[in-house]
C-alpha positions as CSV (number, residue, x, y, z in Angstrom):
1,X,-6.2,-41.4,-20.7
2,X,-4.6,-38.6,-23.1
3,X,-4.8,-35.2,-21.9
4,X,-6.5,-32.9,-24.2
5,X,-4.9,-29.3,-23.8
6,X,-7.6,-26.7,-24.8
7,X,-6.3,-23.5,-25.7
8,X,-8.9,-21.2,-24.3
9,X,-6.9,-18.0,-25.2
10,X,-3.3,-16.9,-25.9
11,X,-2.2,-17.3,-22.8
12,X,-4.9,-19.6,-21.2
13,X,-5.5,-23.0,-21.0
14,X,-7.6,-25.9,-19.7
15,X,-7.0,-29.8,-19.4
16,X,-9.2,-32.8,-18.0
17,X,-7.2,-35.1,-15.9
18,X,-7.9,-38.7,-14.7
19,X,-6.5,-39.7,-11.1
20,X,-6.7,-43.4,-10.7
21,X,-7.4,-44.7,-6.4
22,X,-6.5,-48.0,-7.0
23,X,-2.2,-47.4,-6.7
24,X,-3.2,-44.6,-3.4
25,X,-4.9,-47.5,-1.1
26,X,-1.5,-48.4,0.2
27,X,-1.3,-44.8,1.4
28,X,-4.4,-44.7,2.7
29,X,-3.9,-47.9,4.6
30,X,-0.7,-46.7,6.0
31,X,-2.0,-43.2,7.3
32,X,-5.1,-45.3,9.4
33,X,-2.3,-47.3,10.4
34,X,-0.2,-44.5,11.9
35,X,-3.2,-43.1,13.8
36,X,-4.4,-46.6,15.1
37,X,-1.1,-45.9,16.9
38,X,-1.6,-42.0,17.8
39,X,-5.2,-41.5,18.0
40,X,-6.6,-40.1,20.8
41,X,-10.5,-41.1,20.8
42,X,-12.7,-41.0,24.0
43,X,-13.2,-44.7,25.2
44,X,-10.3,-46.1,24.2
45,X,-6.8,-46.1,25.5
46,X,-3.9,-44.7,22.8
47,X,-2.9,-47.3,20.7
48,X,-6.1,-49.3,21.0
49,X,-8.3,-47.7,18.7
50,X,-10.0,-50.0,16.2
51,X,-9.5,-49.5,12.5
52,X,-13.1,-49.0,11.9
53,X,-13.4,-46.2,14.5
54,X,-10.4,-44.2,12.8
55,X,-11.5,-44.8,9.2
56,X,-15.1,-43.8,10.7
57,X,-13.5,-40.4,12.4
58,X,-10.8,-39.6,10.4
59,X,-10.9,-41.7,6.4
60,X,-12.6,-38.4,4.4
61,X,-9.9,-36.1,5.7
62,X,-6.9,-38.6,5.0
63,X,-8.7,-39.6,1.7
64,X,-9.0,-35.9,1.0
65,X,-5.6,-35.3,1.8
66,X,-4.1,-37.9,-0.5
67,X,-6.4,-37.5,-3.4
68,X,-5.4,-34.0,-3.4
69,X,-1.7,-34.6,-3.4
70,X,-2.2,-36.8,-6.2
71,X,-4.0,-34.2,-8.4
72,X,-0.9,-32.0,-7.5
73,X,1.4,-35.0,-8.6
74,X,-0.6,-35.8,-12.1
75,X,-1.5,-32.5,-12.8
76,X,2.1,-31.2,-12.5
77,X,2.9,-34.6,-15.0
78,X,0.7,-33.0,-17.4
79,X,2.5,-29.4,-17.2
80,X,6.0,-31.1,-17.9
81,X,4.8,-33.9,-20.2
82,X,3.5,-30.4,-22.2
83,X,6.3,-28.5,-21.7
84,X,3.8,-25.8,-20.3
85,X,5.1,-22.5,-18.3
86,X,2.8,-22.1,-15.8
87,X,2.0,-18.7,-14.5
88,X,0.1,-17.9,-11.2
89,X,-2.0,-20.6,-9.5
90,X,-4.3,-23.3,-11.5
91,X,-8.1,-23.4,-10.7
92,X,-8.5,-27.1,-10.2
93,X,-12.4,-27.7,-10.0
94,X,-13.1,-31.6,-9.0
95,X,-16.1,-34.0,-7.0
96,X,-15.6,-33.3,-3.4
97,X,-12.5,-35.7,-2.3
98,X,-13.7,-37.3,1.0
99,X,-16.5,-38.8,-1.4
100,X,-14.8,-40.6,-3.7
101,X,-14.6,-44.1,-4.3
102,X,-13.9,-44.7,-7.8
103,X,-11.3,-43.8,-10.1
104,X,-12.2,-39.6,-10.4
105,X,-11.0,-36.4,-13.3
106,X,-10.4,-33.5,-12.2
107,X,-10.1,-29.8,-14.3
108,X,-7.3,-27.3,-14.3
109,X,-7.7,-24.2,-15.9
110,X,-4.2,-21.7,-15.6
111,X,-2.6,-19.2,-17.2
112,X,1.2,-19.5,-19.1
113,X,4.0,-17.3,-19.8
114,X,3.1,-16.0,-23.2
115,X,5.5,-16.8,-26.2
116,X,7.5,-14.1,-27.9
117,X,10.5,-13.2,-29.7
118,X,12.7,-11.0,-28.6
119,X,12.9,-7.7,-30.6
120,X,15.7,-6.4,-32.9
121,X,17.3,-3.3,-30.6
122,X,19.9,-2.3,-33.4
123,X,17.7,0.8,-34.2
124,X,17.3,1.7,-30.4
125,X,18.8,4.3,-29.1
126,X,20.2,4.6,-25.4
127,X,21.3,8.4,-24.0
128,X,24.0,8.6,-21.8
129,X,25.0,11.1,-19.7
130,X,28.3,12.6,-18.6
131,X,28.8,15.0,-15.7
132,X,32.4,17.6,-15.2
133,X,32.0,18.6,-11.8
134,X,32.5,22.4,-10.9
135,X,33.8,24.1,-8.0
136,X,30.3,25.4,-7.6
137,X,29.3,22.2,-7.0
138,X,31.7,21.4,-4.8
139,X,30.4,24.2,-3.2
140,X,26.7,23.8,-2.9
141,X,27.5,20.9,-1.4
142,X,28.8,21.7,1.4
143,X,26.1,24.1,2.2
144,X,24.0,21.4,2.2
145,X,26.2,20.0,5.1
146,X,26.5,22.8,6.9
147,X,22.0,22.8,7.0
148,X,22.6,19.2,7.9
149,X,24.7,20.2,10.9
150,X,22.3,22.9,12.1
151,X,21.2,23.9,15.2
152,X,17.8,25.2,16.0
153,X,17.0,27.8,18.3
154,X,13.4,29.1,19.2
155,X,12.6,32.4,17.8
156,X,9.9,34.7,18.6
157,X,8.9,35.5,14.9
158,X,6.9,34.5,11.8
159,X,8.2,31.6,10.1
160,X,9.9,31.4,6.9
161,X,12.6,30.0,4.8
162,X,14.9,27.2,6.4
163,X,13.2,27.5,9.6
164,X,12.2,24.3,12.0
165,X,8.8,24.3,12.5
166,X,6.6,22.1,14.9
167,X,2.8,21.8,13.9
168,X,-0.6,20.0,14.4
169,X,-2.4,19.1,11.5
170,X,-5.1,17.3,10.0
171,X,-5.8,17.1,6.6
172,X,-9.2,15.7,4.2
173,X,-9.5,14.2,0.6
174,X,-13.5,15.8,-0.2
175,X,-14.1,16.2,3.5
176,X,-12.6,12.8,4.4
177,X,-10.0,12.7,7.3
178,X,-6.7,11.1,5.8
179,X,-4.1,11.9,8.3
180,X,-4.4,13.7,12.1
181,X,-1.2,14.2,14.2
182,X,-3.9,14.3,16.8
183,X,-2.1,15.6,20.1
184,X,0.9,14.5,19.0
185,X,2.8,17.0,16.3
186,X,5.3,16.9,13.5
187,X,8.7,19.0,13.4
188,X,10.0,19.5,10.3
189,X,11.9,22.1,8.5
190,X,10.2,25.3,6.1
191,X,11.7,24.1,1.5
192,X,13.6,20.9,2.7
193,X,14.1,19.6,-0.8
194,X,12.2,16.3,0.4
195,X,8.9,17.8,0.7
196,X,5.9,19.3,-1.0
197,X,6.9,22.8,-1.9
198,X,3.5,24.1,-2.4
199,X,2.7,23.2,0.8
200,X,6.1,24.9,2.4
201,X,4.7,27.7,0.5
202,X,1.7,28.0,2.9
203,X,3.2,27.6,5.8
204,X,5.7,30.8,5.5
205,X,4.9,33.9,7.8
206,X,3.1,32.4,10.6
207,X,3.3,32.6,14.0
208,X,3.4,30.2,17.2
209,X,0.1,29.8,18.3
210,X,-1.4,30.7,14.6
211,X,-3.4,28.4,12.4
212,X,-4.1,28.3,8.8
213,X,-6.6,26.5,6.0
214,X,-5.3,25.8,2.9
215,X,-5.7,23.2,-0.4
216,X,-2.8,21.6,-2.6
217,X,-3.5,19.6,-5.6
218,X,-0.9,17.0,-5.4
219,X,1.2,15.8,-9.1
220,X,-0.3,13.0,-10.9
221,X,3.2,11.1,-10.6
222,X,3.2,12.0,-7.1
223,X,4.1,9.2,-4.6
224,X,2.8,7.8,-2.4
225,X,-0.3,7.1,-4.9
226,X,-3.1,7.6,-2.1
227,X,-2.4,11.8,-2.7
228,X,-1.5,11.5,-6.9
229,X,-3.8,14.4,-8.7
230,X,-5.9,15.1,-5.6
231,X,-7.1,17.9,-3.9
232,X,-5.9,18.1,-0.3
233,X,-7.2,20.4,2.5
234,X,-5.0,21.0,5.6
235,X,-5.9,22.2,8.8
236,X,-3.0,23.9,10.6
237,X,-1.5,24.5,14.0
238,X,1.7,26.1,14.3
239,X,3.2,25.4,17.7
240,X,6.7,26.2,17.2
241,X,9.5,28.3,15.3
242,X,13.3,27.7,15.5
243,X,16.0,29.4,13.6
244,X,18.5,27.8,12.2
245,X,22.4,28.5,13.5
246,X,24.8,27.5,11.0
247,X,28.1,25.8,12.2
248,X,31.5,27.5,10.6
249,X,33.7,26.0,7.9
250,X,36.8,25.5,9.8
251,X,38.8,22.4,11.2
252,X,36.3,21.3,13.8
253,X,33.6,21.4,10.5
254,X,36.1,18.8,8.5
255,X,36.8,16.7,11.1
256,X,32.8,16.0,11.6
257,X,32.9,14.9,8.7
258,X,35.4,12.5,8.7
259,X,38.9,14.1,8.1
260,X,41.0,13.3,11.2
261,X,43.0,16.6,10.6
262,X,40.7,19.0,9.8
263,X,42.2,19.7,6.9
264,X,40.0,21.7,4.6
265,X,41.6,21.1,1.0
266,X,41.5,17.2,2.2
267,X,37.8,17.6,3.1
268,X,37.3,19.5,-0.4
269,X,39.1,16.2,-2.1
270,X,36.9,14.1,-0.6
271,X,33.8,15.7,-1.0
272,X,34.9,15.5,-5.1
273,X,36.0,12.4,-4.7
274,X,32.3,11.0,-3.2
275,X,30.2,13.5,-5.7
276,X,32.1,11.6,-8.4
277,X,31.3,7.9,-7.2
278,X,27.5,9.5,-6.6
279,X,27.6,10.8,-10.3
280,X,28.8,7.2,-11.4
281,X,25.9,5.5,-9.7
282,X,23.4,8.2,-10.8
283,X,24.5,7.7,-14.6
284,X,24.6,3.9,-14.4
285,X,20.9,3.7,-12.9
286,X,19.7,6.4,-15.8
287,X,21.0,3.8,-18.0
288,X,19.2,0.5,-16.5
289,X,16.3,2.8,-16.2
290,X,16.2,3.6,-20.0
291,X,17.3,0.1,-21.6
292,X,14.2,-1.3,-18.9
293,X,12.0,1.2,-20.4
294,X,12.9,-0.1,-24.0
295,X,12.6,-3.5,-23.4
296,X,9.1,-2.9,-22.3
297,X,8.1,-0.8,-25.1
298,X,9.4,-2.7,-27.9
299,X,7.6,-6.5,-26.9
300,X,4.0,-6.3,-27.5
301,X,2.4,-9.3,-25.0
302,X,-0.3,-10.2,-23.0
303,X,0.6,-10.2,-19.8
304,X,-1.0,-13.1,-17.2
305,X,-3.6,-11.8,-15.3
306,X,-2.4,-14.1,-12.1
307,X,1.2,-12.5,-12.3
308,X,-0.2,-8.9,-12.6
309,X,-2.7,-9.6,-9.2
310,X,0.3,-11.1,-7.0
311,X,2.2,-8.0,-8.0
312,X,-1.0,-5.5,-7.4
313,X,-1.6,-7.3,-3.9
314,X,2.7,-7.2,-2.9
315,X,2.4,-3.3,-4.2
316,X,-0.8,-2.4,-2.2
317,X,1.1,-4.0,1.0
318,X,4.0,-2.1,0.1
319,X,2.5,1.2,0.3
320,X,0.4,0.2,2.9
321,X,3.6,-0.3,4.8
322,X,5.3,2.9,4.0
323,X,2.6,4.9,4.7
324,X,2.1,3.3,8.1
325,X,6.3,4.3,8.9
326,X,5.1,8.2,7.7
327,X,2.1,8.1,10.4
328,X,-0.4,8.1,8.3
329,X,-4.2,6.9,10.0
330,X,-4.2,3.5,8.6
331,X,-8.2,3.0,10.0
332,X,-9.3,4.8,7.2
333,X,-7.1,4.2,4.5
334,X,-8.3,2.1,1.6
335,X,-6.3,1.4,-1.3
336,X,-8.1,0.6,-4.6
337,X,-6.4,-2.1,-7.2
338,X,-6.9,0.0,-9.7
339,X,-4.2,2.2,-8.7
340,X,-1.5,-0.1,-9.4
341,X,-2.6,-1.9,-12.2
342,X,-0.7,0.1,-15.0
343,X,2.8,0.0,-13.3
344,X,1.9,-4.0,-12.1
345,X,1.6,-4.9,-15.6
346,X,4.8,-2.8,-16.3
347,X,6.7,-4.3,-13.4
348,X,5.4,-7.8,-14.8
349,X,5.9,-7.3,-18.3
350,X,9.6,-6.5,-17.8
351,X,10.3,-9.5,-15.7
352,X,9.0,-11.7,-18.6
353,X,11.1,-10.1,-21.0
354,X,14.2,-9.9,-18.9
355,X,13.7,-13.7,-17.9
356,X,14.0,-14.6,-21.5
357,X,16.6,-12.2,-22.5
358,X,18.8,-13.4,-19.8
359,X,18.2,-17.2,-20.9
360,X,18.4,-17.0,-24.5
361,X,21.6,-15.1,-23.9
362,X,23.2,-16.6,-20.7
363,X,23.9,-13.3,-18.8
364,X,23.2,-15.1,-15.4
365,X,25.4,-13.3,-12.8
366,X,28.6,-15.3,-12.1
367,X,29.7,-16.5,-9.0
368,X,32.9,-14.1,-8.8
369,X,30.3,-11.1,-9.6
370,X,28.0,-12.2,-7.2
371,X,31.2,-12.0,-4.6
372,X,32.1,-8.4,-5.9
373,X,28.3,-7.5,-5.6
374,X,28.6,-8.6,-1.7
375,X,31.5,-6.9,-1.6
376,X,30.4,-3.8,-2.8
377,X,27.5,-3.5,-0.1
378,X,29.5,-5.0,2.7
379,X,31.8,-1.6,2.0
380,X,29.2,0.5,3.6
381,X,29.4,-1.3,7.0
382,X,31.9,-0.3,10.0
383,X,33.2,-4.6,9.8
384,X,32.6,-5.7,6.4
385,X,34.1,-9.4,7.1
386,X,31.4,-9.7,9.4
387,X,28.7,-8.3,6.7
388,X,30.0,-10.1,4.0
389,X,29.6,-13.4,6.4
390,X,26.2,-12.2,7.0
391,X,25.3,-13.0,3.4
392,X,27.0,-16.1,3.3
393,X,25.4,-17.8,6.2
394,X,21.8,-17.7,4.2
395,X,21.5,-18.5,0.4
396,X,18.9,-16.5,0.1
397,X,20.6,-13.3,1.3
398,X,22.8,-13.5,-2.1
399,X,19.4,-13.4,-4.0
400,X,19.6,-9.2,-4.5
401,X,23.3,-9.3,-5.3
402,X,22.4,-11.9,-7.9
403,X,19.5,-10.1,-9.0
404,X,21.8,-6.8,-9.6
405,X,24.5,-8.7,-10.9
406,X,22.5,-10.3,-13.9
407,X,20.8,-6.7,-14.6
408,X,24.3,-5.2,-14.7
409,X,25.1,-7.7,-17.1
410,X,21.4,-7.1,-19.4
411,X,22.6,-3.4,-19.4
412,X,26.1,-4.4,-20.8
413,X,24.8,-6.6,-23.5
414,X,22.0,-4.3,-24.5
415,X,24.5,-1.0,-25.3
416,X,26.3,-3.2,-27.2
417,X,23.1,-3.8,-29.3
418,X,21.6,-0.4,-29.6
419,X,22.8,2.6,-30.5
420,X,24.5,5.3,-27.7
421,X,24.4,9.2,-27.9
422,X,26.7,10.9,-24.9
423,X,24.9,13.9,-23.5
424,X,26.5,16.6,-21.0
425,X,23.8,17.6,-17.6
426,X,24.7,19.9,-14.8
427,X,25.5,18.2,-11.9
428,X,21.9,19.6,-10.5
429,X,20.2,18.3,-13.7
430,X,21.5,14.5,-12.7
431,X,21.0,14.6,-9.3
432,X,17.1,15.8,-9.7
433,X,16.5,12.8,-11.9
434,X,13.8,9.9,-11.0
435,X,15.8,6.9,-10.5
């Protein structure tokens, strides 16, 4: 039998195939054989079990079993003789299996990576951005270290600014209870740069033992996605306020952070020395992001519908997952699709695009970058032979720095292709940027 490809749309297809039983029967036979042997069948002792008991008991399952693993078998035949890319998982519609006794067909309709040609990228344009570190920088950086090292001290006071505050709270989406500390409470401190300033804003000049009502409409880009453009009422119980007590910058100040002498111009060097490598990676990931962005505006596609539900359903149980580790009441929390099916598309479009461009272009990582990648991660652990070994014992470990590797390398060949413009930021500028 020839199979007939039908071309349904695009990217869809459908095809008929023909499994023949006649070559399977010496499968069959060997399964009943196995369980004449293993079988465990009131009346009879193990081993002793007839034939026609087990092919009674147990011959629709095995035949069922078999006869699916040779639709599996032809219909993946069909996909290579075809050269077809599958995407997602076939609906295989067919007789029931454990009924069959002639020769049977079987339907597969799937979906396939849709064909394109990568775009010309000479007219492109790519921004990059440079970064002269100031003393003020230098500066405001270590006043950020100095909060970090704080130490909090109950006050007897209203709250404000850059105090520690320890609440109750509960808060609603139209009347709906999203999140209750219950009797539990949260501590946390009054325009940490981490957290919704509008609602800091609220919480300023109140006392212990004072509550408050209030509503915050939350961004539309705001993360997570359960909050984005909503109105949010809070119910507030302050327990507690602690003032902050700021440690000095002397020797005992640079040696907590890693200077063995205390010495402040080395601890000044070093500080440079890190904001520069943070600038580095900051400007590097503005760049992926921007070339990723182009290379998803400049393919027009349609995108599998299989691929973009695997990647709804692994970013539902994503933020499902991150809002558990932030305490939020998980009974009532319901997530709709719809919420991630602009970026899934995005996220799935991208892949497609940077699958080909890798392969028409070879710009699979290399082994010795793959190394370097390791490397460059087992650097941030206290025994880096042991961390490196770590990603060595299981192939699969190497699988991110491989990843990375071969996007460092799409980025490379890509500024070669389009256009670059340098641009000067303040260091602030950078560091506020959306990765």
């Amino acid at each position: 039998m020839t199979e007939a490809i039908e071309k349904i749309s695009s990217i869809e297809r459908k095809v008929k195939g023909l499994v023949s039983i006649s070559p399977l029967q010496g499968q069959i036979s060997q399964k009943f054989l196995e369980l004449t042997k293993t079988a465990r069948v009131s009346g009879f002792r193990p081993g002793k079990v007839p034939m026609t008991v087990i092919e009674k008991q147990y011959g629709a399952d095995i035949r069922s079993e078999i006869y699916a693993n040779a639709i599996e078998m032809k219909f993946g035949e069909i996909v290579n003789t075809n050269k077809l890319r599958v995407a997602g998982m076939p609906d295989i519609q067919h007789d029931p299996l454990g009924q069959v006794v002639d020769d049977f067909e079987f339907t597969a309709t799937f979906e396939i990576f849709p064909e394109f040609k990568l775009g010309n990228f000479k007219t492109l344009k790519v921004e990059k951005k440079s970064v002269d570190l100031s003393e003020s920088d230098i500066k405001k950086t270590i006043d950020v270290l100095i909060k970090q090292r704080a130490v909090f001290e109950k006050v007897d006071r209203a709250s404000k600014l850059d105090d520690q505050i320890t609440v109750q709270l509960q808060s609603f989406i139209d009347d709906e209870q999203i999140e209750s500390t219950g009797d539990q409470s949260l501590e946390f401190v009054l325009g940490d740069s981490k957290r919704i300033k509008a609602v800091d804003d609220q919480l300023l000049g109140i006392k212990a033992g004072e509550s408050k009502e209030f509503e915050v409409k939350y961004p539309k880009d705001h993360n997570p996605a359960q909050l984005a453009n909503k109105n949010v009422k809070y119910q507030i119980k302050l327990l507690e306020v602690k003032e902050a007590r700021l440690p000095s910058v002397d020797s005992n100040f640079a040696k907590s952070l890693g200077v063995g002498d205390g010495d402040l111009k080395v601890m000044e060097q070093e500080i440079r020395m890190s904001l520069t490598q943070e600038v580095e990676k900051r400007v590097k990931a503005d760049l992926k992001k921007q070339v990723f962005q182009l290379l998803v505006d400049s393919h027009d596609m349609e995108i599998p519908k299989s691929l973009i539900s695997m990647e709804i359903n692994r970013m539902t149980q994503s933020t499902y997952d991150n809002l558990k580790q932030q305490g939020a009441d998980m009974k009532e929390l319901k997530l709709e699709p719809e919420m991630f099916e602009e970026s899934a598309t995005k996220t799935c479009k991208l892949r497609i695009v940077l699958a080909t461009l890798v392969e028409d272009n070879k710009l699979e990582a290399s082994e010795e970058q793959i190394k370097s990648k390791v490397i460059e991660f087992s650097a941030n652990f206290d025994d880096t032979d042991k961390a490196e070994k770590w990603f060595y014992d299981d192939p699969k470990r190497l699988d991110e720095p491989a990843a990375l590797s071969t996007e460092d390398n799409i980025v490379s060949w890509f500024l070669k292709e389009c256009k670059t413009e340098s641009k000067k930021v303040s260091f602030d500028d950078l560091m506020a940027m959306q990765g």
